[in-house]
N, C-alpha and C positions, 0 to 999 in steps of 0.2 A: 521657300528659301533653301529647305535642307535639297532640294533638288536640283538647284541652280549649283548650289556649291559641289555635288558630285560628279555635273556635266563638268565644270570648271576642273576639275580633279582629271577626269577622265583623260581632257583633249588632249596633255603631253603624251598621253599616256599611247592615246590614238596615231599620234603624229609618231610615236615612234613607233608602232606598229606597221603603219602604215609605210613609212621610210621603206625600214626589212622588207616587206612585202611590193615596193618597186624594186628595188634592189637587185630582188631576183626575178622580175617579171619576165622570162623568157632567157633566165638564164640556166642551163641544163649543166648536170654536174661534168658533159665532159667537158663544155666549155669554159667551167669554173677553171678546169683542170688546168687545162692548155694555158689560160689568161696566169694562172699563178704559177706558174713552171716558167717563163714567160718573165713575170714578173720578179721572179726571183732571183733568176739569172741575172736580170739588168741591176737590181737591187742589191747586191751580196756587194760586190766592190763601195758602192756607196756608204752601208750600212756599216763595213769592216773600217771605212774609213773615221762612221762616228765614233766605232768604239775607241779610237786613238784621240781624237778631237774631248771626248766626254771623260778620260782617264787624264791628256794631259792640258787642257782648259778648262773645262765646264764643272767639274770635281774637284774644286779645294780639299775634301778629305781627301782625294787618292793619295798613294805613294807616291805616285807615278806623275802627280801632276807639277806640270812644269811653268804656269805664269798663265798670264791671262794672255789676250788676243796681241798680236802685234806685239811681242815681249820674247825674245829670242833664247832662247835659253839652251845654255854649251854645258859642255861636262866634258872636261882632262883626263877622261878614263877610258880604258877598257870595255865593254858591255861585257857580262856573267853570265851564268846560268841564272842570276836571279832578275834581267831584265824578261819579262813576260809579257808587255805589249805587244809587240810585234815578231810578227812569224822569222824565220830564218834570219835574225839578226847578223850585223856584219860587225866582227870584233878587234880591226885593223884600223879602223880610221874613225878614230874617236867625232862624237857628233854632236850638232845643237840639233834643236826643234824649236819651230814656231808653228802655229795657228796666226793667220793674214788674218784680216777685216777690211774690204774694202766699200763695203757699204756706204762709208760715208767720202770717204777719201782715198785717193791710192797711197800705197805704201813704199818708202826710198831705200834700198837697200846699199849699205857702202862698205865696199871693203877694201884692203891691204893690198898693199904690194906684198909679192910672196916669192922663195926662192923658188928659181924656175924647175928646179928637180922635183920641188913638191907638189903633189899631186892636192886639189880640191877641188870640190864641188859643192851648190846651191842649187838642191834640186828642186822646181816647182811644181807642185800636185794640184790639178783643181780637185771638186767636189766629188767628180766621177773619176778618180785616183787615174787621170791623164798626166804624162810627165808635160805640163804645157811648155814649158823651156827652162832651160840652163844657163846658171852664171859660172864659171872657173875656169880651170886650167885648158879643158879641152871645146869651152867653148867662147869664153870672151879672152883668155889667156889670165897669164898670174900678176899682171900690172895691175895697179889700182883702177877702182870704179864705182861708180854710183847709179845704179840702175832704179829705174822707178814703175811698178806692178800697178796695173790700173783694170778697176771692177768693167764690168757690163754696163755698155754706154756712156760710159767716160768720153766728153769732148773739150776739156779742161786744156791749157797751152803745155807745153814744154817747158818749164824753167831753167836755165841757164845750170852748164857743168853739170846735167845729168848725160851719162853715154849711150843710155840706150830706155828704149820705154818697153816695157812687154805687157801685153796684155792679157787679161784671164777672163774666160768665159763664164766662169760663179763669182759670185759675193765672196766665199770666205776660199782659203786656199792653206797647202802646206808645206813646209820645207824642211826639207831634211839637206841639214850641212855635213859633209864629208872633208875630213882633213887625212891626210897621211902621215904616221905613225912610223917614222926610221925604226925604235928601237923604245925600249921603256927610259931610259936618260933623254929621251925628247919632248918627253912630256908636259916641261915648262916652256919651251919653246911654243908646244901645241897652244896651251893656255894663253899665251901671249898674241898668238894669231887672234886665238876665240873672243877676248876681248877685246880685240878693237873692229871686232863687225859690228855695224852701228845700223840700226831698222827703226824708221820711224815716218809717224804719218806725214805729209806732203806738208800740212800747215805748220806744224813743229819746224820741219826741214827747212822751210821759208822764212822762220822766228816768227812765227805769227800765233795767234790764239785757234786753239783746236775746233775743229766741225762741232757746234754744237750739236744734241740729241743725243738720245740713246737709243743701242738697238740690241735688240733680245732675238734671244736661241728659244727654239720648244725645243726645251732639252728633256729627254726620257732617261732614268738611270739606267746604266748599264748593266744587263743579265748576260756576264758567259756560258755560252752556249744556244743563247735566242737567234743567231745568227745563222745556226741546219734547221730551223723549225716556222712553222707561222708566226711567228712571234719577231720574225725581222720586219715586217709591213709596218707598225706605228714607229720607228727608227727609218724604215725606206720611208716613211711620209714627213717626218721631221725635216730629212734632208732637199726632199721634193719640195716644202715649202719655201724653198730658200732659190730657187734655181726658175729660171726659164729655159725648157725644153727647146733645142735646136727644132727648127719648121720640121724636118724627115720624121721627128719622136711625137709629133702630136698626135696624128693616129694614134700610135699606141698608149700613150696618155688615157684616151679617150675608152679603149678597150679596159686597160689596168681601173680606169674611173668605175667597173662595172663589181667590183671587188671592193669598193670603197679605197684604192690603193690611187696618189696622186696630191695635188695641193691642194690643201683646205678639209680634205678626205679626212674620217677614222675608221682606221680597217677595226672591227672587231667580228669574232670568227663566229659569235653565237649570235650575228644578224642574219644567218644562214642557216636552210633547215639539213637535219644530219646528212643524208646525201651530198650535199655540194659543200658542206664543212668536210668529210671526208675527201671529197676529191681535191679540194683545196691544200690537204695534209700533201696528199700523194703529188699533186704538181709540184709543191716544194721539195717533196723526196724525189722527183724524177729531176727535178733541176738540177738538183747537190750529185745527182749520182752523174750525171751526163757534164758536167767540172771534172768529177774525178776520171771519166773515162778521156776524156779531153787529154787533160794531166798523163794518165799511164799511156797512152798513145804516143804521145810529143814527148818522153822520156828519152826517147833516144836521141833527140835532134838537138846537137851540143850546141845550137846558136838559138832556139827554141825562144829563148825571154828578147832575143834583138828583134821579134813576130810577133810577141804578144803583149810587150812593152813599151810604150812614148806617146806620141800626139794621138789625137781622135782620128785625126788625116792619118797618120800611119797607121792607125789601127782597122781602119776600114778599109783601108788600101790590101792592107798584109790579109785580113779577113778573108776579103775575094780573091785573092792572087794566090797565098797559098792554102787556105782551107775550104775552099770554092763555098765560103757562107754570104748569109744576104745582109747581116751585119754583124759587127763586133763585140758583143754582148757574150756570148763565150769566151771569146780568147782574155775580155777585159777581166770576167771574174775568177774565170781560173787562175791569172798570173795575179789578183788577188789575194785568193786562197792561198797560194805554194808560196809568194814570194811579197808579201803586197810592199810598196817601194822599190821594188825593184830599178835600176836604172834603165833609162831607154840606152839600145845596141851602141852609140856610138859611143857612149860615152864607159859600157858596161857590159858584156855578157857573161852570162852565168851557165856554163855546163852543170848537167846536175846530174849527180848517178844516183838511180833508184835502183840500178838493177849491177849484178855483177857478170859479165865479159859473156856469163853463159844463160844470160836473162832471168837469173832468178835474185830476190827481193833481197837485199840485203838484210843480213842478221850476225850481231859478233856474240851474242849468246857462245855460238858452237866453231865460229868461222874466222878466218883469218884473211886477211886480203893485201892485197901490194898495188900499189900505183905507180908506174914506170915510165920516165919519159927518158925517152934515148938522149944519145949524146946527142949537142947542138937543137934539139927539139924543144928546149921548155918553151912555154906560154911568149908567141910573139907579141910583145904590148909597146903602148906609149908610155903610158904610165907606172904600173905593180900589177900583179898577181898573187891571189889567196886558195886556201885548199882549206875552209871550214867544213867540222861535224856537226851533225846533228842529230838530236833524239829524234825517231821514227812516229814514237807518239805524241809526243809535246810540240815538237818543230821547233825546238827550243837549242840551246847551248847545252852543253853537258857535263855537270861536274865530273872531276879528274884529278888524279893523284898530284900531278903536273901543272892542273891551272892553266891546260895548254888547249885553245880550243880552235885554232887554228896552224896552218905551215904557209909561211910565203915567200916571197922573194926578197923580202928585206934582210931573211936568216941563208941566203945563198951560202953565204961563207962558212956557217956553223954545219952545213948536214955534210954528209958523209958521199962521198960516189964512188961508182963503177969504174975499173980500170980503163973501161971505156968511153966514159964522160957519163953515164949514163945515172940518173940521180929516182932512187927507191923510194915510195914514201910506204911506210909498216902501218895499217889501218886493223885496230888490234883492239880489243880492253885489258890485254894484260903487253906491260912492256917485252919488247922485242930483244932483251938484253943490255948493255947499258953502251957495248959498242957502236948499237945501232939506236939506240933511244933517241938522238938528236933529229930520226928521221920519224918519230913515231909522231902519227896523230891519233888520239886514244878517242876508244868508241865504247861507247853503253854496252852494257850486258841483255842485248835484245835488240831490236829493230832501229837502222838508222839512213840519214844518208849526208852525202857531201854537197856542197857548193865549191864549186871553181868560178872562181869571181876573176874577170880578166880587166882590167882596168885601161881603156884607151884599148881596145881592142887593134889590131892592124887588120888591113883587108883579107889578109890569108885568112884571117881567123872569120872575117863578115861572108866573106864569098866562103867556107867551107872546107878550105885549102889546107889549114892546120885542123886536126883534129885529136881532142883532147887524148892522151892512153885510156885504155877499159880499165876497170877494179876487176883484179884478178882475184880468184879465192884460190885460199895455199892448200897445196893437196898433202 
């Protein structure tokens, strides 16, 4: 009997032994490599996207969290220095957020009529942070409407007085509401907007009783910082279980399966003997650096995020056209990294300076800088244009004497210019004097950089034709 019972003991014991030891049957640590470099790159936008999903849904204790699934939740304010979910935040156009579900039902989105000066948008994100489409100003217009978001394989009718149906390629999906911000006295005006956006499931919509069931997240708590390390694979799998790969990503499904990485999979790094766990490290540090060179590369190219931002179709389009690659898997997680949300081109580009006029890195530690657009030249748009700071290391907003962490076009009237129409902006951390303080955007004591957010972009700006001034450094 006592021998029965240690076989009995033993077999888990064998089975998982044995597991590890297929696992790696023929798998050599460069090929570990290449699969998790690979894997990582495709996995970073997904992952960055839980960690926004996991702070404002799945995490009742966060600060940060904002209601459950399907529950839209606006805020009349400003973003700080002390919003820290998300990278280069946009501090002009006050916002809501939701987390969709459409697993069981599609979701109805309805909103206002709106002055037609005002600028908004309803941006839509699937899983893989794709802009899959836009409701507002610059793409259904500011007249009222009721749009209805529907999951994968939806063949459900149209009901009556919806104007458009859009579809999403994941279960779960996300949205980011953009409103325009005249001046701080609009701000109950904004509110009023925000509150009469009305989201809700298809069966509510119809006054009917909700989709029975329930349906559950494998949700993993959030660690900052697991997202440069091995430690993004059981979050890249969380979100993998949720999703059916397009036909073109099943091969490499099947490769990522050889890492324990994929649906159903659990990546853990010590089922792998120390060779191919270290090369496993190094494919995710070859990933993370080949983003960053990505990044400083396309630093100059002021329409850069209208290339690496919007549908899967334009991303694989723009992929091969201008970065002669075989897919979109770089350009999708780099404009995660630097910008994640970012708008797609028509609706947004973002010039970004990283560097100043004479290629070197920006720093106001020691430096002083000036941004100059001639007379007649400022930002052609439909919409607004903005001139945000940012911390170099944080990627954050940045406290200031002033509370000022942006310049845009809604303060035309307030800054100062050139006798020659020509309008200065002072990029400083100490005030530029008090004549000229209406034009300062104030910078950290150390490493930073700006966003030029162009809203409604015009074709000058899409085709090349306007191109933003350089950050000068004052001598």
């Amino acid at each position: 009997m006592k021998n029965t019972i240690r076989i009995l003991i033993l077999i888990p014991i064998l089975v998982v032994a044995l597991s590890a030891c297929n696992q790696q049957k023929g798998l050599s640590p460069e090929e570990a490599k290449t699969i998790a470099k690979e894997a990582y790159i495709y996995g970073f936008p997904m992952v960055v996207n839980y960690k926004t999903m996991y702070a404002f849904t799945l995490d009742k204790s966060n600060p940060r969290y904002k209601g459950p699934f399907n529950f839209l939740a606006c805020e009349a304010r400003l973003l700080t220095p002390e919003d820290k979910t998300i990278v280069s935040p946009s501090s002009d156009t006050p916002e809501c957020y939701m987390w969709g579900d459409l697993r069981k039902e599609p979701v109805v989105i309805t909103v206002p009529g709106l002055e037609p000066e005002r600028y908004y948008s309803f941006q839509l994100i699937d899983m893989y942070t794709h802009n899959f489409a836009y409701i507002g100003t610059l793409s259904t217009g500011n007249g009222a409407g009721k749009y209805m978001i529907t999951g994968p394989g939806w063949k459900g009718e149209t009901p009556d007085g919806i104007d458009k149906v859009i579809p999403c390629e994941t279960p779960l999906f996300f949205i980011v509401v953009r409103i325009q911000l005249f001046s701080p006295d609009d701000l109950a005006r904004v509110k009023e907007i925000q509150d009469s956006y009305k989201v809700q499931p298809l069966s509510e919509y119809l006054g009917g009783e909700p989709v029975p069931g329930t349906e559950t997240i494998d949700s993993h708590k959030w660690h900052e910082g697991d997202q440069f390390t091995v430690a993004i694979f059981p979050y890249m799998n969380a979100m993998l279980n949720l999703v059916e790969p397009v036909p073109e990503e099943k091969e490499l499904m099947g490769r990522f399966a050889k890492l324990n990485i994929g649906k159903g999979k659990t990546f853990n790094l010590n089922d792998f003997d120390p060779d191919v766990q270290k090369a496993i490290e190094e494919g995710v540090k070859e990933g993370f650096s080949d983003m960053e060179n990505f990044i400083e590369q396309m630093n100059n190219d002021p329409i850069v995020s209208a290339k690496i931002v919007g549908t899967r179709a334009l991303l694989m389009k723009s992929a091969r056209e201008n970065y002669r690659m075989d897919n979109l898997f770089l350009i999708r997680a780099s404009a995660a990294h630097i910008g994640l949300y970012a708008n797609s081109g028509e609706e947004a580009v973002y010039p970004i300076y990283l560097m100043d006029a004479e290629g070197n890195p920006l720093n106001a530690s020691s430096n002083k800088y000036t941004v100059t657009f001639p007379g007649g030249q400022l930002p052609p748009v439909k919409a607004f244009w903005s001139l945000t700071m940012y911390d170099g290391n944080t990627k954050l907003l940045i406290t200031n004497p002033l509370n000022r962490y942006l310049l845009n076009s809604s303060m035309l009237k307030d800054f100062v210019y050139g006798k020659d129409g020509s309008l200065t902006f002072y990029i400083q951390k100490d005030s530029p004097g008090k004549a000229s303080e209406s034009n300062w955007l104030p910078a950290p004591n150390g490493p930073f950089y700006c966003v030029l957010r162009i809203y409604g972009p015009e074709e000058s700006v899409l085709k090349g034709e306007w191109v933003n001034p350089p950050m000068v450094k004052a001598k």
